[in-house]
MARPARO-467756 format. One line per field, with one value per residue (C-alpha): residue number from 1; residue in one letter; chain; x, y, z. Coordinates in nm, 4 decimals, decimal comma. Layout:
<sites>
n c(NUM_...)
res c(a_...)
chain c(A_...)
X c(X_...)
Y c(Y_...)
Z c(Z_...)
</sites>
This chain:
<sites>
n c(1_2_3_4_5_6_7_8_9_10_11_12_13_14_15_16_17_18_19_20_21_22_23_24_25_26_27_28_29_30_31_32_33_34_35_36_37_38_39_40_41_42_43_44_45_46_47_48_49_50_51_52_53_54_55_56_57_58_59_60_61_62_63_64_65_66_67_68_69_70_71_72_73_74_75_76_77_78_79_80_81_82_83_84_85_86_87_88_89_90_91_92_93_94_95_96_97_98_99_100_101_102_103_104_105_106_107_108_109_110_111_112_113_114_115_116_117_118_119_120_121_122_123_124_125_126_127_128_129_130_131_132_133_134_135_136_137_138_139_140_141_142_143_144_145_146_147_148_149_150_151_152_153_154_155_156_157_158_159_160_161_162_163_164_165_166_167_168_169_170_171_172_173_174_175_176_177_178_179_180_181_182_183_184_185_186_187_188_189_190_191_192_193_194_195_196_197_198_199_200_201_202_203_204_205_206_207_208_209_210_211_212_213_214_215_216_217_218_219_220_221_222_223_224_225_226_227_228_229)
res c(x_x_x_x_x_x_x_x_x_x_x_x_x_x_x_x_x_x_x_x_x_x_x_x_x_x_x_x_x_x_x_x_x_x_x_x_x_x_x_x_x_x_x_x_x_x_x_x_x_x_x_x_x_x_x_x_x_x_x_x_x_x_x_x_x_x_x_x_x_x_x_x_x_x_x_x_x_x_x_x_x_x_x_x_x_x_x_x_x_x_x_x_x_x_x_x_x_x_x_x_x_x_x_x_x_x_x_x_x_x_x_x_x_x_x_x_x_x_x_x_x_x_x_x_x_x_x_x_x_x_x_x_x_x_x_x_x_x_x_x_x_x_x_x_x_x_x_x_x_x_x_x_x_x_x_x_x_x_x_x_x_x_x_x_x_x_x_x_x_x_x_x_x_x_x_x_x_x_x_x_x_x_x_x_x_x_x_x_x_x_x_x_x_x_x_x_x_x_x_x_x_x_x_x_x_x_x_x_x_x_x_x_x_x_x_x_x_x_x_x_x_x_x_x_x_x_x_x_x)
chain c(A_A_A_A_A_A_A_A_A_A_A_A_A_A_A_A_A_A_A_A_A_A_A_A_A_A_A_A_A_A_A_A_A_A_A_A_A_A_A_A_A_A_A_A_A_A_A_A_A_A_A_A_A_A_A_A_A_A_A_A_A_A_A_A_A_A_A_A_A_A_A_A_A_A_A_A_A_A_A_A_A_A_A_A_A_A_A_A_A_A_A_A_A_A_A_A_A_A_A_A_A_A_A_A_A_A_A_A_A_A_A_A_A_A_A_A_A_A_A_A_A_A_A_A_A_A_A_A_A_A_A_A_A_A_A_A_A_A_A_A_A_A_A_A_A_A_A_A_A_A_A_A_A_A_A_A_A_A_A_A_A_A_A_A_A_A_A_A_A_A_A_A_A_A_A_A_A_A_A_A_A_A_A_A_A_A_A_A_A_A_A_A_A_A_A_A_A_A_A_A_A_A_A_A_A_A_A_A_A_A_A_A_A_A_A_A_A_A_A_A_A_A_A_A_A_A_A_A_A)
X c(0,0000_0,1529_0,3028_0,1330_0,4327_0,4024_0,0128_-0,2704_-0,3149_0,0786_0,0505_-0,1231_-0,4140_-0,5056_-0,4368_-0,6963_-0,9158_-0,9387_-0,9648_-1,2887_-1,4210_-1,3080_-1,4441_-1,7770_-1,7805_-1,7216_-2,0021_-2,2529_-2,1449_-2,1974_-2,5642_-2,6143_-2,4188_-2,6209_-2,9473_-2,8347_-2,6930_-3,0311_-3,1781_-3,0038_-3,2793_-3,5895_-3,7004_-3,6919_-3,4239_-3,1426_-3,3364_-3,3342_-3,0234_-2,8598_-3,0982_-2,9322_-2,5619_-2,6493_-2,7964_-2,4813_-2,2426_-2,4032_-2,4966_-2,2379_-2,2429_-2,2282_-1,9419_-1,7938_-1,8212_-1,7425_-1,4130_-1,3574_-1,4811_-1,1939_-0,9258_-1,0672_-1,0927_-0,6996_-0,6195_-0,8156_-0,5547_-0,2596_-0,3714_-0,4969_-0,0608_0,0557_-0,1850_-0,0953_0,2946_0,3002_0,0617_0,3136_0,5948_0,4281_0,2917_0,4873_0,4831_0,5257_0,2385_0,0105_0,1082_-0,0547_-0,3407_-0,4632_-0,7348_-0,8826_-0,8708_-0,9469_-1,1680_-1,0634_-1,1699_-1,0132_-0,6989_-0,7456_-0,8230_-0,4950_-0,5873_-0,9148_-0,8328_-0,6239_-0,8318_-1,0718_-0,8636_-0,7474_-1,1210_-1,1457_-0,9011_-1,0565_-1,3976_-1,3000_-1,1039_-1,4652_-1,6899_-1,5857_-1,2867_-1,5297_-1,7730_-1,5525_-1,3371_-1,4702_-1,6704_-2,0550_-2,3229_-2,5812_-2,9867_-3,2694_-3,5622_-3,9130_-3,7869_-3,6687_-3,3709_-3,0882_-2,8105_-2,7823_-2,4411_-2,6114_-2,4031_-2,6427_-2,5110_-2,1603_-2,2491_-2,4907_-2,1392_-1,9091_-2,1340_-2,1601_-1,8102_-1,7476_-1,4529_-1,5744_-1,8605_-1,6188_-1,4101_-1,7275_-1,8703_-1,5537_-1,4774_-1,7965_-1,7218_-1,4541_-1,5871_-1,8390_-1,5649_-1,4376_-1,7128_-1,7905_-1,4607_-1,4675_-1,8150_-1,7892_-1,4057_-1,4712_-1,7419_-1,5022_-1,2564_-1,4382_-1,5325_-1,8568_-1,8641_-2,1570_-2,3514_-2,6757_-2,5591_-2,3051_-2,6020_-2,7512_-2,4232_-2,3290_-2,6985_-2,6523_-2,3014_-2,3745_-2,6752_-2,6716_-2,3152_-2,1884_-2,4734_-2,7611_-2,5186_-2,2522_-2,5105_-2,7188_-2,3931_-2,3432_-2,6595_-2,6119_-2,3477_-2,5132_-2,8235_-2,6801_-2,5170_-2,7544_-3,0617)
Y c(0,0000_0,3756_0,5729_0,9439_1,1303_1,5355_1,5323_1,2844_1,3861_1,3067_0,9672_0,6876_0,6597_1,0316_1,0693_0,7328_0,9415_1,2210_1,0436_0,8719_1,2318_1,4347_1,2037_1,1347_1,5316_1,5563_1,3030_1,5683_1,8410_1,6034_1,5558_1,9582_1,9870_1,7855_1,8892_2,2503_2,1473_1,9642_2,3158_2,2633_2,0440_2,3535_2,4259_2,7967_2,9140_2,8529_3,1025_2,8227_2,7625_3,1189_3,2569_2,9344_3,0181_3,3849_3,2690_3,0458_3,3372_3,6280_3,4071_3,4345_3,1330_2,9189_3,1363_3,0695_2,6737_2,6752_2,7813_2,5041_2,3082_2,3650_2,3488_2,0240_1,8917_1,9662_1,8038_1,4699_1,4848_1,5305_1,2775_1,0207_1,0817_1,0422_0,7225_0,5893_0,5717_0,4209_0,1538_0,0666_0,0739_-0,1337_-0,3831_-0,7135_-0,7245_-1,0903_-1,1652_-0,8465_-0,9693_-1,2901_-1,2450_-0,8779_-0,9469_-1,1946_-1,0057_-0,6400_-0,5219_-0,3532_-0,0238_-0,0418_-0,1417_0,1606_0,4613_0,6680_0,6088_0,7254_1,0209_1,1256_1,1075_1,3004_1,5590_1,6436_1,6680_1,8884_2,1410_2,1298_2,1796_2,4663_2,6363_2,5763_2,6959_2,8405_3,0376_3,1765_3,2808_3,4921_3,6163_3,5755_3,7916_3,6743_3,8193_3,9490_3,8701_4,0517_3,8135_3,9718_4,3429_4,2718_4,4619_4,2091_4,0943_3,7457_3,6224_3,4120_3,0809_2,8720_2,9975_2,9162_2,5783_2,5342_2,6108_2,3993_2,1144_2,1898_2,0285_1,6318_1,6187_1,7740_1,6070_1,2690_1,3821_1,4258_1,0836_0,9196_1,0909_1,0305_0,6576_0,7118_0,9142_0,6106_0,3238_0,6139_0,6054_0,2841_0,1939_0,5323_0,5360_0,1931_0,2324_0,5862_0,4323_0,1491_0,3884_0,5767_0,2460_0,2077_-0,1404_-0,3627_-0,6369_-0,3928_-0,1215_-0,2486_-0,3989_-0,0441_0,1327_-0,0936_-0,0181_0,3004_0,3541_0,1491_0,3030_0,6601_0,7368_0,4863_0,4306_0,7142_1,0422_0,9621_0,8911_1,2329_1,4512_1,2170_1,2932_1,6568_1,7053_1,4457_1,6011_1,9221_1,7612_1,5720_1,8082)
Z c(0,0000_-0,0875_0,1700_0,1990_0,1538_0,1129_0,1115_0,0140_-0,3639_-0,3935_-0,2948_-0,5161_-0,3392_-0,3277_-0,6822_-0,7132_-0,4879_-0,6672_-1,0005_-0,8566_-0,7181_-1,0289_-1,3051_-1,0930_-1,1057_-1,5109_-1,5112_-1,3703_-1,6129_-1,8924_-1,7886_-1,7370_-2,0644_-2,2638_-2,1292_-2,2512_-2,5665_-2,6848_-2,7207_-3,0559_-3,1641_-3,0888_-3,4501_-3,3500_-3,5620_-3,2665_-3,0537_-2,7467_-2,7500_-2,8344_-2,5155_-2,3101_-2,3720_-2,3055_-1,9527_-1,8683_-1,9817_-1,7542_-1,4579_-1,2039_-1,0442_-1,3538_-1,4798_-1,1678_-1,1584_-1,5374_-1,5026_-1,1793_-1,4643_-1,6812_-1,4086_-1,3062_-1,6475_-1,6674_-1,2748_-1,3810_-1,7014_-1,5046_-1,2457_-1,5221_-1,6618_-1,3000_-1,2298_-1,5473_-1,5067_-1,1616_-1,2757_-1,5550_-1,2819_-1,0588_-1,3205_-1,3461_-1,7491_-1,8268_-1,6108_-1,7862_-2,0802_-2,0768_-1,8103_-1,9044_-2,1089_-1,8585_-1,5919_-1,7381_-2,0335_-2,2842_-2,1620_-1,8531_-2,0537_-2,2824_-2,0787_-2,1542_-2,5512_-2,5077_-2,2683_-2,5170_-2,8258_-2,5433_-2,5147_-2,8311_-2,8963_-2,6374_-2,7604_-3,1188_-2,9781_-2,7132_-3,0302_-3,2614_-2,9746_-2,6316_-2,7813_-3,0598_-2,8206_-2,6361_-2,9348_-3,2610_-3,4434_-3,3674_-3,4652_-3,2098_-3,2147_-3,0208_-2,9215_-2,7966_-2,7754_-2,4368_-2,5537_-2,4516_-2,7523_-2,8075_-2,9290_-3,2227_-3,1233_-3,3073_-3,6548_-3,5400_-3,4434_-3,7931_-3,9593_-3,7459_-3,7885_-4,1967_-4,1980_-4,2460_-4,0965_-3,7513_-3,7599_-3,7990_-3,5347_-3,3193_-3,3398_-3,3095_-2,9994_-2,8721_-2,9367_-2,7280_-2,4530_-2,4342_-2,3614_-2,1389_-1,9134_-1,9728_-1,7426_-1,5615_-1,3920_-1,2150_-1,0926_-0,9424_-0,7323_-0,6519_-0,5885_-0,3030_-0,1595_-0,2649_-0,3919_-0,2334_-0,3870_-0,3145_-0,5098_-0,7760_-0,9849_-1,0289_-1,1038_-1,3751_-1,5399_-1,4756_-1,6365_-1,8950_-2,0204_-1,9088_-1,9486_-2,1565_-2,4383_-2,3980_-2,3503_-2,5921_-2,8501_-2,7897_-2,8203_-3,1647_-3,3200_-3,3008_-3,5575_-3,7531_-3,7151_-3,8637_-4,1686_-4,2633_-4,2243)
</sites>
């Protein structure tokens, strides 16, 4: 068992501790994500949606956890590196070699390929989106004379989405994202110690089809939905 040496997050078992909390945590902004992002589907003419990223811009407390967001999004990176080497160092490799795939799925074999292909996503899709919001030059709506300017973010998604190779990149991370959480809902719970006969059943059903199958497909079928309408 690790020493804590220097602090808990420096030892193994912090870092595995703060894995479990961090991921469980990008879980929950995946749900609230999504359920903002399927404003996309209103046939209003992107007013939903344009009026929803206006509200999560100018709110202070979601402006505020957004940008936790993004530091934690970087931490669960750096810890998913750090986890990742001493695994390897503490591995005996003759013995992985031959036993891995019986004792591990492929997932769980595979998270540093699919956090990466997650990640470079994630730059791509920050550049497409987040940075254009906040730098580019988009064009502003008024709804209902209430007299407020909408950034119209819908057009700059209609366009991003216009393109196949995006929309390729999407999906595929999505795929990815899927295996992902297909690994990384079950071991955070395990993680923080929650692992009982009583409960394991529904976390496994719920990982598998919520996080795994049902919110990896939604974010899918909106570039598709785009491109192909």
């Amino acid at each position: 068992m690790a020493t804590v040496q220097g602090g808990l997050f420096r030892s193994s078992i912090g870092r595995k501790y703060f894995m479990a909390l961090s991921g469980l945590f990008l879980c929950l902004f995946l749900v609230v994500h999504l359920a903002g992002n399927l404003q996309l589907f209103k046939d209003d003419g992107g007013k939903a949606f344009n009026m929803y990223t206006w509200f999560m811009t100018h709110n202070p407390l979601i402006k505020f956890i957004s940008y936790a967001n993004y530091a934690i999004i970087l931490l669960h990176v750096i810890d998913g590196i750090l986890l990742s080497k001493h695994n390897r160092k503490a591995r005996p490799v003759k013995y992985y070699k031959v036993d891995q795939s019986k004792s591990s799925t492929w997932s769980s074999r595979n998270m540093g390929i699919l956090g990466t292909i997650i990640l470079i996503f994630l730059v791509i899709h920050m550049r497409s989106f987040w940075f254009e919001m906040h730098f580019g030059n988009v064009p502003v709506l008024e709804y209902d004379n209430d007299g407020v300017q909408y950034k119209d973010l819908f057009t700059v998604v209609d366009a991003a989405f216009g393109q196949l190779w995006y929309v390729l990149l999407y999906v595929i991370s999505m795929f990815a994202l899927a295996f992902h959480l297909y690994h990384g809902f079950q071991s955070g719970f395990q993680s923080l110690g929650i692992n009982h006969p009583r409960y394991n059943a529904l976390i496994k059903g719920v990982g598998t089809f919520a996080f795994a199958i049902l919110i990896p497909a939604l974010f899918a079928a909106m570039p598709l939905y785009f491109f192909l309408k």
